[in-house]
C-alpha positions as CSV (number, residue, x, y, z in Angstrom):
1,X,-8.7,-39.3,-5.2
2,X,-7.4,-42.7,-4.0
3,X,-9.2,-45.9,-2.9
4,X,-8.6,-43.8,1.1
5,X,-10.5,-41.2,-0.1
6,X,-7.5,-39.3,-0.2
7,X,-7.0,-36.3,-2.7
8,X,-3.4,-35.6,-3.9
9,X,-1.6,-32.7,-2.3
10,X,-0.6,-30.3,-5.2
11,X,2.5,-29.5,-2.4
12,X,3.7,-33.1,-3.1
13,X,3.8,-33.2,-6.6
14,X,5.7,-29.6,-6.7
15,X,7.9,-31.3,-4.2
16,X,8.7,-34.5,-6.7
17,X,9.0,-32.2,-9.8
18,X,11.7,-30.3,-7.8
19,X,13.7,-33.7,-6.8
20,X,13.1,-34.8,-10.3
21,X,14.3,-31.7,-11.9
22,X,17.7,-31.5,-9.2
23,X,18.1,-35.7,-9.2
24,X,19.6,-34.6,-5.9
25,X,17.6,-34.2,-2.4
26,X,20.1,-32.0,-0.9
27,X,19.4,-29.5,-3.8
28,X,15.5,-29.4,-4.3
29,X,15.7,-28.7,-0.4
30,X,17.5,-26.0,-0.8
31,X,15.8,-24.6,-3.4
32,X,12.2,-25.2,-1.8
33,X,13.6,-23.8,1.5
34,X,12.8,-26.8,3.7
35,X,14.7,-29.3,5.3
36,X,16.3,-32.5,3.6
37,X,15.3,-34.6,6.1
38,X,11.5,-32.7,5.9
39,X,11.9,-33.3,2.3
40,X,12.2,-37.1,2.3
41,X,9.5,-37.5,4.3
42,X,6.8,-35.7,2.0
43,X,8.2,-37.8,-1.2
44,X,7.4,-40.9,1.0
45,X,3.8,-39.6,1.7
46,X,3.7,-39.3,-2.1
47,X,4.9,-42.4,-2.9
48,X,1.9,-44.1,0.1
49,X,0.0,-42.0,-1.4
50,X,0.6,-43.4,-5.1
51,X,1.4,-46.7,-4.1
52,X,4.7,-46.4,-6.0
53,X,8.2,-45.6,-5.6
54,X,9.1,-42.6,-7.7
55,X,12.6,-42.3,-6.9
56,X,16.0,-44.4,-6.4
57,X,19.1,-43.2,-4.4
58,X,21.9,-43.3,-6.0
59,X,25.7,-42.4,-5.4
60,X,25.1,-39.2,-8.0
61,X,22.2,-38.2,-6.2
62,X,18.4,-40.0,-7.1
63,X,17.0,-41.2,-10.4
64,X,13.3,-41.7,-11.3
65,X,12.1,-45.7,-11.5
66,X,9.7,-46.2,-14.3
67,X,6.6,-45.2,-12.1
68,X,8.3,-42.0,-11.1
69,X,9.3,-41.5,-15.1
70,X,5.4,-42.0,-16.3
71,X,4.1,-40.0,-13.3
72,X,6.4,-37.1,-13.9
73,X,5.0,-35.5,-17.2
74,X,1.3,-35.6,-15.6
75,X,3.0,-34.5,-12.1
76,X,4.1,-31.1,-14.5
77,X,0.9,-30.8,-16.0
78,X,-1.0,-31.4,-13.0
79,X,1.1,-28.2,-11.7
80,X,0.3,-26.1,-14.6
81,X,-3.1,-26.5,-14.5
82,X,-3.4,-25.9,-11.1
83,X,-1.0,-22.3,-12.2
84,X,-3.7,-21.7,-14.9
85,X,-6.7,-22.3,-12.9
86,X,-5.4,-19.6,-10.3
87,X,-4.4,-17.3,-12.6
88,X,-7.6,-17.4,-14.3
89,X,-9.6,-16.3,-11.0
90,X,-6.8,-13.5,-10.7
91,X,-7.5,-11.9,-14.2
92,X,-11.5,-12.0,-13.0
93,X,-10.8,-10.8,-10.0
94,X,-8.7,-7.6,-11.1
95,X,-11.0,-7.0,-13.9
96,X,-13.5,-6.7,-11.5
97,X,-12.7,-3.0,-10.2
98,X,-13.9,0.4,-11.3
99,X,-13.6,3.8,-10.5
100,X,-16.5,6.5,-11.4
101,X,-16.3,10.0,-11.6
102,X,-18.9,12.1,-11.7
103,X,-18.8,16.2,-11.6
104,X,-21.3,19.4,-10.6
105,X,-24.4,18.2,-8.9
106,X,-24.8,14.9,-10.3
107,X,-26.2,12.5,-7.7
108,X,-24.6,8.8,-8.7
109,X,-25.6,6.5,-5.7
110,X,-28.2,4.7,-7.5
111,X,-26.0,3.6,-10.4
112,X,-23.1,2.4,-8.1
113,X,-25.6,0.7,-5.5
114,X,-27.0,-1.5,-8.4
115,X,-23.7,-2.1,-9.7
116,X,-23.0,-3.6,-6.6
117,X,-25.5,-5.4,-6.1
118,X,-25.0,-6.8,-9.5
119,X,-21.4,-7.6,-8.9
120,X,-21.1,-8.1,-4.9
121,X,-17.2,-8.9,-5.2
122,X,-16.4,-6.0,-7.8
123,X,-14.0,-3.4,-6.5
124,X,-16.3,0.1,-7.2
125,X,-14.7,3.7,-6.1
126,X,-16.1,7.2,-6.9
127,X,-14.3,10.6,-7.4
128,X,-15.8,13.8,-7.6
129,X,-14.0,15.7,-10.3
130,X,-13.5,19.5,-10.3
131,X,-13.4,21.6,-13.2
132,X,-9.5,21.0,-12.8
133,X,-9.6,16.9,-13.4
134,X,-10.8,17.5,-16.9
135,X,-7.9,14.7,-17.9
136,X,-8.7,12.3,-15.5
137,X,-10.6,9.8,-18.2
138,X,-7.7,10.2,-20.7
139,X,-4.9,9.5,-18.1
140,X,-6.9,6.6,-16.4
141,X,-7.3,8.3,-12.9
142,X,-11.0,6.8,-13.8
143,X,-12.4,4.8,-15.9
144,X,-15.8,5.9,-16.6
145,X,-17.2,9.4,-16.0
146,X,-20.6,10.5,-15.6
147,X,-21.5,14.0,-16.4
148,X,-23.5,16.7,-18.3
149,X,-23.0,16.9,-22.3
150,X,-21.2,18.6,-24.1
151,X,-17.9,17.5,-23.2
152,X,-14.2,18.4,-24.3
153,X,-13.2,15.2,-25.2
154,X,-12.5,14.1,-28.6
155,X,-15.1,12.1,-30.1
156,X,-13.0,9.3,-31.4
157,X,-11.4,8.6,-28.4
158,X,-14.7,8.0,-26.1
159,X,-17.6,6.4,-26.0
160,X,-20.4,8.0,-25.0
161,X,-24.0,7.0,-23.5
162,X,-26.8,9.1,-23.4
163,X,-28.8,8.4,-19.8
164,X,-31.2,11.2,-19.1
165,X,-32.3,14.7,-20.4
166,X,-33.2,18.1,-18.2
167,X,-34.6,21.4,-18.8
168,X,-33.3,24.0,-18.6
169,X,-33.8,27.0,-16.0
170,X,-32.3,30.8,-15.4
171,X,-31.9,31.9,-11.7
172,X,-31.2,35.3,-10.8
173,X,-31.1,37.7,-7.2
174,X,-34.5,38.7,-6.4
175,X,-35.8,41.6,-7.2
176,X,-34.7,41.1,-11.0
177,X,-36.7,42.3,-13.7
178,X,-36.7,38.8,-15.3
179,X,-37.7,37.1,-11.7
180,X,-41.3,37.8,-11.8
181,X,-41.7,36.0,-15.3
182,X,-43.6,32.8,-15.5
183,X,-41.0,31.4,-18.1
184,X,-37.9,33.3,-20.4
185,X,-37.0,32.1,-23.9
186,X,-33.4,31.8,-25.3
187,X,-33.5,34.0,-27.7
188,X,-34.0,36.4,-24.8
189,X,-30.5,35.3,-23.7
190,X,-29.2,35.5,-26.6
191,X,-27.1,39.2,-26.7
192,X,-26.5,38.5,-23.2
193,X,-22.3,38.2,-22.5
194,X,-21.2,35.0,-21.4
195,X,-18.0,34.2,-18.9
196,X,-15.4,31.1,-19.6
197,X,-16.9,28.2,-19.3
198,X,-15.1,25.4,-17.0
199,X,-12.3,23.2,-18.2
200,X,-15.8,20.3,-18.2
201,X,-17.7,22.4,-20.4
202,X,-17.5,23.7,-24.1
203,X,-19.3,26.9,-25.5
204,X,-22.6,27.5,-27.0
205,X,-25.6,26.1,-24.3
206,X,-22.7,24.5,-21.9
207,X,-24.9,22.9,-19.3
208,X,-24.0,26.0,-16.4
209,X,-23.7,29.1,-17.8
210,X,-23.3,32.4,-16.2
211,X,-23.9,35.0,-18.6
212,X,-23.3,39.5,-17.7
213,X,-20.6,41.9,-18.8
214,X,-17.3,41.7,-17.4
215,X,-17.8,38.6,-15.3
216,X,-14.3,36.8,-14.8
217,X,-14.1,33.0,-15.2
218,X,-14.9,31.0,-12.0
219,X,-14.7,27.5,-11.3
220,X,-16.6,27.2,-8.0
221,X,-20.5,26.5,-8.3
222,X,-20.7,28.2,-4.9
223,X,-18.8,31.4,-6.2
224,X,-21.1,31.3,-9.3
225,X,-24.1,31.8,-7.1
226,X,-23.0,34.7,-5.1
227,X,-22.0,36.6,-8.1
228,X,-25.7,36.0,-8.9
229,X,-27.0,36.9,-6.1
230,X,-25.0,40.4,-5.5
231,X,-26.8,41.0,-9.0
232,X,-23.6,40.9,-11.2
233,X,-24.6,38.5,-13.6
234,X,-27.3,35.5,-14.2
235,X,-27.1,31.7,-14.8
236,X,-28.4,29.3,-16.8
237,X,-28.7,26.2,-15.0
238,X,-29.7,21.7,-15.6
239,X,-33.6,21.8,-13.6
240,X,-32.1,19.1,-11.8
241,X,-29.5,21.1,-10.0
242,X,-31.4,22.0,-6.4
243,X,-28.9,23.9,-4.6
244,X,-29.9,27.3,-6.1
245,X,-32.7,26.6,-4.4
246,X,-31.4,26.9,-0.7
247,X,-30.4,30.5,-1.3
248,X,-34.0,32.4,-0.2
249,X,-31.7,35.3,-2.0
250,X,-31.8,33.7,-5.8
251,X,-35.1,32.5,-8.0
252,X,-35.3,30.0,-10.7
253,X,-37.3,30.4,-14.1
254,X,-38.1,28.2,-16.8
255,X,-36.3,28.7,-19.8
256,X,-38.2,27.8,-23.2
257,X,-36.9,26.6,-26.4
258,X,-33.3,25.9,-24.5
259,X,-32.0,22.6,-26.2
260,X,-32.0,19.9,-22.4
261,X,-29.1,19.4,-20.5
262,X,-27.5,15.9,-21.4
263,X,-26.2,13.4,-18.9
264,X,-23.8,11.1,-20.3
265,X,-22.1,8.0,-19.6
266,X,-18.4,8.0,-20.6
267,X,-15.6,5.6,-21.4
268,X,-12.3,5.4,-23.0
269,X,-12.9,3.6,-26.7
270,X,-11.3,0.2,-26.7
271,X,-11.3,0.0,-22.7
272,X,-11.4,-4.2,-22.2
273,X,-12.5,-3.6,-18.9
274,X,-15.5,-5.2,-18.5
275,X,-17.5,-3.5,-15.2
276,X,-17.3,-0.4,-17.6
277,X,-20.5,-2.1,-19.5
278,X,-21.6,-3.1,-16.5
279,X,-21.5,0.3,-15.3
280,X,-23.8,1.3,-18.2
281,X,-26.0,-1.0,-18.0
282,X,-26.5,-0.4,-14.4
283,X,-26.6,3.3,-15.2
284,X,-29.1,3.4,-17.6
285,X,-31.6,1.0,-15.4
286,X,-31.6,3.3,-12.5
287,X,-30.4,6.8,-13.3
288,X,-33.6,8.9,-14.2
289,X,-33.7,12.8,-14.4
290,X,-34.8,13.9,-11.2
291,X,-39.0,15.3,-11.0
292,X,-39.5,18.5,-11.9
């Protein structure tokens, strides 16, 4: 700032360093896309500004006087600075920005409301993920996912946060012989025959099970309870799932001895992105396993 109380107009100096670089007015102009006669003008404000003249005309073009040689190194780094400066804010600003998926019946809102209200500027999208978008983590179609353990993803590759546990419960149609019962056991499911699991799910106490002879693979939660309730098979559900419950045609029973349904946090190992720990830390703050 001068003795005016004046600051110095970063579009001056980039002006100078332009003329300086040319030595030739016509030139810098054309290259900054202004007029010549515009051009002059603003190296004169400069030089009011500075109380110096930077620059001599000559036949050849313009030269620098001493002022304008000793002002032109901290004119360039003056510019850089300014480059850095910006550029620095940029790299925040694009590291700032996340996108969540979550899958099944997995309510998320909490987790992303205090993420942004932790991070008011942050860029924060959600995607529901199918049984089909089992890839989307490894080809960056998201960056974290939240979802029910176990997962087919190769340990090494994620990084994985434990944020809640859930019982377990079977529903079946009414009017089945296991729907009067205060609680079954899993080894009571035990010999029962078990469908595909989906593409989000691995075998052996998968999170959503639907277990009876014969039963095809099916992707679509909704499918899975109608082929419960037209008695062809039985599932084995997370407590915290509630939509069984609006079919008056289904009932839900405890299951004992059922190792819990896991939900998880996960992220791609070595991900620099850093809303991904906010994420978790958000996550694990708010998200709580629903009341039985």
């Amino acid at each position: 700032m001068n003795d005016r109380g004046q600051d110095l107009e970063l579009r001056l100096v980039r002006y100078f360093t332009v003329v300086a670089a040319h030595q030739h007015f016509g030139r810098a102009a054309a290259d900054l896309h202004v007029a010549q006669p515009a051009l002059s003008r603003q190296i004169q404000r400069l030089e009011k500004h500075l109380g110096a003249r930077l620059l001599d005309r000559v036949p050849q073009g313009t030269r620098l006087t001493p002022a304008g040689q000793r002002f032109l190194p901290r004119a360039q780094a003056l510019l850089q600075a300014a480059r850095r400066a910006e550029l620095a804010v940029r790299e925040q600003v694009e590291t700032e920005r996340i996108a969540i998926g979550y899958v099944e019946d997995l309510v998320i809102t909490a987790a992303v409301r205090e993420l942004r209200r932790r991070h008011p500027d942050a860029e924060i999208a959600t995607r529901y993920l199918s049984c089909r978008d089992v890839g989307a983590l490894s080809d960056k179609r998201v960056d974290a996912l939240i979802a029910r353990a176990p997962l087919p993803l190769a340990a090494e590759d994620v990084f994985t946060t434990p944020l809640y546990e859930e019982p377990r419960m079977l529903a079946v149609p009414r009017g089945h012989p296991l729907a009067d019962r205060a609680s079954v056991t899993a080894e009571e499911l035990a010999g029962e025959e078990e469908a595909a699991p989906c593409a989000f799910e691995t075998a052996d106490w998968t999170s959503y099970r639907i277990l009876g002879a014969g039963v095809p693979p099916i992707e679509s939660y909704e499918d899975k309870l109608e082929l419960v309730a037209s008695g062809r098979a039985i599932a084995v559900l997370p407590v915290g799932d509630r939509r069984s419950s609006l079919r008056p045609d289904l009932v839900t029973v405890p299951i004992e001895d059922a190792p819990p349904s896991q939900v998880v946090l996960v992220s791609r190992k070595g991900d620099p992105n850093p809303m991904i720990r906010n994420l978790r830390l958000a996550a694990k703050a708010v998200l709580t396993a629903p009341a039985a």
